[in-house]
VOBAVO-316356 format. One record per residue (C-alpha): residue in one letter; x, y, z. Coordinates in Angstrom, 3 decimals, padded with zeros to 6 digits. Example, Ala and Ser with C-alpha at 12.3 -4.5 7.8 and 13.67 -1.06 7.14 Angstrom:
2
 type        u        v        w
    a  012.300 -004.500  007.800
    s  013.670 -001.060  007.140
END
This chain:
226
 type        u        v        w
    x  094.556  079.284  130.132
    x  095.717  076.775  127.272
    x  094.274  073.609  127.311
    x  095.765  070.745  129.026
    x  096.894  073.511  131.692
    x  095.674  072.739  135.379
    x  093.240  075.427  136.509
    x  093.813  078.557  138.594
    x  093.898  078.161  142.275
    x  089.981  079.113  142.675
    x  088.995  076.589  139.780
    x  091.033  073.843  141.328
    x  089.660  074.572  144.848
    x  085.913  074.488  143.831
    x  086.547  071.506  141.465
    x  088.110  069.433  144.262
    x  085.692  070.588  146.702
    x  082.957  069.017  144.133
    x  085.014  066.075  143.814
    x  084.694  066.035  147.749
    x  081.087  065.842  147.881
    x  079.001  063.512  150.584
    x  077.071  060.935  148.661
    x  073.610  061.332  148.856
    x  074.181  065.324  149.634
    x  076.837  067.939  148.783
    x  079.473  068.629  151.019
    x  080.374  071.874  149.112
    x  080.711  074.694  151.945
    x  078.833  077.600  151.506
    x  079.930  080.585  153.099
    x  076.881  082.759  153.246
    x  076.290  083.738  156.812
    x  079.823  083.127  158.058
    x  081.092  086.091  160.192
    x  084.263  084.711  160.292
    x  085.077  083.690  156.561
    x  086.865  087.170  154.981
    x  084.867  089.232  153.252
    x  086.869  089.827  149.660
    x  086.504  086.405  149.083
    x  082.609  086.098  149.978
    x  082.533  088.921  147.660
    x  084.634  086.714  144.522
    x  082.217  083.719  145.663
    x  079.153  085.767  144.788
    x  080.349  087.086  141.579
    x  081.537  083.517  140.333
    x  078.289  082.037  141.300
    x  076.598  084.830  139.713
    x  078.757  084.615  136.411
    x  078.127  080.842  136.558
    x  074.430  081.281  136.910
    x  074.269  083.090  133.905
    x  076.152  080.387  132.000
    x  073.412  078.420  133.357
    x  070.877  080.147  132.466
    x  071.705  080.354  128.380
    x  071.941  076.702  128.323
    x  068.875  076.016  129.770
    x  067.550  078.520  127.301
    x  068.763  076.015  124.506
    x  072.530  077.365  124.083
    x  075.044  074.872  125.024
    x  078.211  076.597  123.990
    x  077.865  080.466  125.528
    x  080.430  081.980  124.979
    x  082.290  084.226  127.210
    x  080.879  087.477  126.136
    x  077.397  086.286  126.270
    x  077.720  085.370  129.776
    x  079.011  088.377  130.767
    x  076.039  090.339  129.073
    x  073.518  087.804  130.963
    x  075.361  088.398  134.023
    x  075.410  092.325  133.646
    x  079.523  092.232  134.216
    x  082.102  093.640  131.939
    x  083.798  090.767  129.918
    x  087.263  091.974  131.782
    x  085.527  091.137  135.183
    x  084.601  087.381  133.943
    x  088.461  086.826  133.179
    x  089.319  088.439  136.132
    x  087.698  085.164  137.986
    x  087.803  082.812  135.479
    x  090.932  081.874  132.998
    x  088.562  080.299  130.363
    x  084.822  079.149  129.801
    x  085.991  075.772  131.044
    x  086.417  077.041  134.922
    x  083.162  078.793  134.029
    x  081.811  075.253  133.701
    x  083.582  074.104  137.062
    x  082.000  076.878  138.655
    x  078.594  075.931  137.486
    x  078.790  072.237  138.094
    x  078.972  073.372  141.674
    x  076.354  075.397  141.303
    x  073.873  072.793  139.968
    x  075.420  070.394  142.522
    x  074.114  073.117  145.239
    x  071.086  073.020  143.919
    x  069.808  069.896  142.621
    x  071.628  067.243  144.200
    x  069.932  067.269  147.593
    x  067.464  065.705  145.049
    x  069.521  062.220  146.008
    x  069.138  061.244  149.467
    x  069.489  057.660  151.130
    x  067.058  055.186  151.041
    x  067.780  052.858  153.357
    x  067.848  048.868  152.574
    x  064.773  047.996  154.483
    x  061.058  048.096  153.107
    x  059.527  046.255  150.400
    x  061.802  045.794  147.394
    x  059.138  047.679  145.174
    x  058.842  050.747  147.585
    x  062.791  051.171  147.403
    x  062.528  050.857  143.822
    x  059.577  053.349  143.245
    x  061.384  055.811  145.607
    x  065.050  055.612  143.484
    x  063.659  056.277  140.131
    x  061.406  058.641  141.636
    x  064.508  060.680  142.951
    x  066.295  060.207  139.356
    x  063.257  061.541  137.418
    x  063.277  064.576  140.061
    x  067.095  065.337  139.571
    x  068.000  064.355  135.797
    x  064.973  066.557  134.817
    x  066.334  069.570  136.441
    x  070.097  068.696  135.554
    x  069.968  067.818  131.728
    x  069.978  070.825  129.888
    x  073.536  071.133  131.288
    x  074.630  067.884  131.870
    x  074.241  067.743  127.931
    x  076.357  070.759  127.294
    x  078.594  069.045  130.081
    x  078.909  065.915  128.206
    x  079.348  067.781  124.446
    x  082.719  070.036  126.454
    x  084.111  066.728  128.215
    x  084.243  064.951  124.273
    x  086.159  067.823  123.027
    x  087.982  068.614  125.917
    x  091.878  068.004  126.468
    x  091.561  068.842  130.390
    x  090.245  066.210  132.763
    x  088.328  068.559  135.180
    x  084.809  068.212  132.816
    x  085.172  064.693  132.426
    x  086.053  063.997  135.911
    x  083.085  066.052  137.311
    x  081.136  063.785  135.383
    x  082.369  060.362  136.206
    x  081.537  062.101  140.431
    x  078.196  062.243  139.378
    x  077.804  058.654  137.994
    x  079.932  057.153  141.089
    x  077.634  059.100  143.333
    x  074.192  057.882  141.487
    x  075.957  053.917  141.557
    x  076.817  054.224  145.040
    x  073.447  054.861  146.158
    x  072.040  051.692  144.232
    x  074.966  049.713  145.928
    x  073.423  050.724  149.462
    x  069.715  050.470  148.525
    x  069.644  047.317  146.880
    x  072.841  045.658  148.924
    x  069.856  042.840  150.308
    x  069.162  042.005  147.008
    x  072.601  042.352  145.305
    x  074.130  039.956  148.495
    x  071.569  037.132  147.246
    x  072.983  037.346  143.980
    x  076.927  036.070  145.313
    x  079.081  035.841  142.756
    x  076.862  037.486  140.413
    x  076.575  040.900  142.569
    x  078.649  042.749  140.404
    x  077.280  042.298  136.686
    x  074.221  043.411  138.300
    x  075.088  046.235  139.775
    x  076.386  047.252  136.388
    x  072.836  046.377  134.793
    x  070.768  048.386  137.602
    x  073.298  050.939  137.159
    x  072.817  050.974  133.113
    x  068.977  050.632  133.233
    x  068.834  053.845  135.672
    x  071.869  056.052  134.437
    x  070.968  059.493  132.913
    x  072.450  058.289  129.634
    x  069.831  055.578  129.283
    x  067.440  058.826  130.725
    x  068.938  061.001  127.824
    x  068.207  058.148  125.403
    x  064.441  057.625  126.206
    x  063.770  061.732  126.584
    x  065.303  062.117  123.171
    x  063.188  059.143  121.802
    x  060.435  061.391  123.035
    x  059.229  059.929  125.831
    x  057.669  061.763  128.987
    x  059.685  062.572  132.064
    x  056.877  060.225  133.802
    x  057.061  057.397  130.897
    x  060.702  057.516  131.036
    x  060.673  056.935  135.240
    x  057.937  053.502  134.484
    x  060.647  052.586  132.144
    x  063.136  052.678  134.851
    x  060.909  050.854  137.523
    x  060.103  047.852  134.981
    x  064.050  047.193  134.583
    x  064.760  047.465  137.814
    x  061.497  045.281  138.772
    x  062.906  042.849  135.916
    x  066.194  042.865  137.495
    x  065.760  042.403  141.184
    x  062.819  040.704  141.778
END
C-alpha cells in the first residue's frame, strides 16, 4: 500500500471498530466462541492477532521499528502470509492497537462522581499508572510512526486514546469542574495535562518510578481540585 492510501477493507474495519470503542471499556467484538460468525474469517482473525502479537512482542523487547520480516520470523509465518493479511507494517500497527486495546484498556473503568474528592483522585491515577505501564513500550513506537506518518489511521488511534482518558476525568471530577463555572474548561485541560501519558512519558524518562511518577500525578491533581 503507498502511503496516503486508505487501508484494505480488514485494516479499515478493525481501525473503525477501535475508533468505536465504549469509554471506560472496549467495544471491539471478539469472535471467539461464536458458532455463528464463519469460520475463514475466525481463522484470518487469529492469524492477524497472532502476526500483531508478535509485532508486539519485539517492541516490548526494545525494537520499535520491526520490520516486516522480523515479525514474520517471531510469528513463525512465511513473510508471503503477513502480506497476505496486511498491505504494510502500518495495518500491522492497526492490528496491534486493537490488540493492546483488548488487553489493557479494561484497565480504565468508571469511577463514579461520588466519594471523597481524594478517593476519586487516588483511584484515577491509580488506574493510569496500571494502564500506561503496560501500554508504553508501544504507545512510544506508536507515537515515533504517527510523526513520520502521511496516513491518519496512527495518529487518529492515538488522539481515541487521549479523548477516551479526558472523558473519564470529565465524568469523575464533573462536581468539582461544575464549581469552577466559567473556568471548567481550562481546567479540564490542566487535569488532563497533569495526568496524560505524555506528562507520564516525561517523568519515566526523567527516571522516575512507576509509583513516584503516580504521587506526582495525585499532588497535581490534589493542587488542582481541591
Amino acid at each position: 500500500m503507498m502511503r496516503g492510501t486508505s487501508l484494505n477493507e480488514p485494516g479499515r474495519r478493525r481501525a473503525t471498530e477501535l475508533a468505536a470503542g465504549e469509554p471506560f471499556g472496549v467495544g471491539i467484538k471478539d469472535h471467539e466462541g461464536d458458532p455463528d460468525y464463519d469460520g475463514r474469517l475466525l481463522r484470518g482473525e487469529r492469524t492477524r492477532r497472532h502476526i500483531a502479537q508478535a509485532m508486539i512482542e519485539l517492541i516490548e523487547e526494545g525494537n520499535p521499528r520491526p520490520t516486516a520480516r522480523l515479525i514474520a520470523e517471531r510469528a513463525g509465518v512465511s513473510l508471503r502470509l503477513v502480506f497476505h493479511h496486511f498491505d504494510d507494517v502500518e495495518e500491522v500497527f492497526v492490528e496491534g492497537a486493537v490488540v493492546q486495546a483488548q488487553r489493557h484498556w479494561k484497565k480504565v473503568v468508571a469511577v463514579p462522581p461520588t466519594g471523597t474528592i481524594l478517593d476519586r483522585i487516588e483511584v484515577i491515577c491509580r488506574q493510569r499508572r496500571q494502564l500506561f505501564v503496560a501500554i508504553t513500550p508501544v504507545r512510544r513506537a506508536f507515537r515515533s510512526r504517527a510523526s513520520e506518518s502521511e496516513t491518519v489511521t496512527t495518529t487518529q488511534m492515538l488522539e481515541v486514546a487521549n479523548h477516551l482518558l479526558r472523558e473519564q476525568l470529565a465524568e469523575t471530577f464533573a462536581p468539582e469542574l461544575t464549581a469552577a463555572g466559567d473556568d471548567s474548561d481550562i481546567l479540564l485541560d490542566a487535569i488532563d495535562s497533569a495526568t496524560c501519558w505524555e506528562t507520564w512519558d516525561t517523568l519515566r524518562t526523567g527516571r522516575r518510578t512507576a509509583i513516584a511518577a503516580q504521587r506526582i500525578f495525585q499532588f497535581s491533581l490534589t493542587a488542582l481540585l481541591t
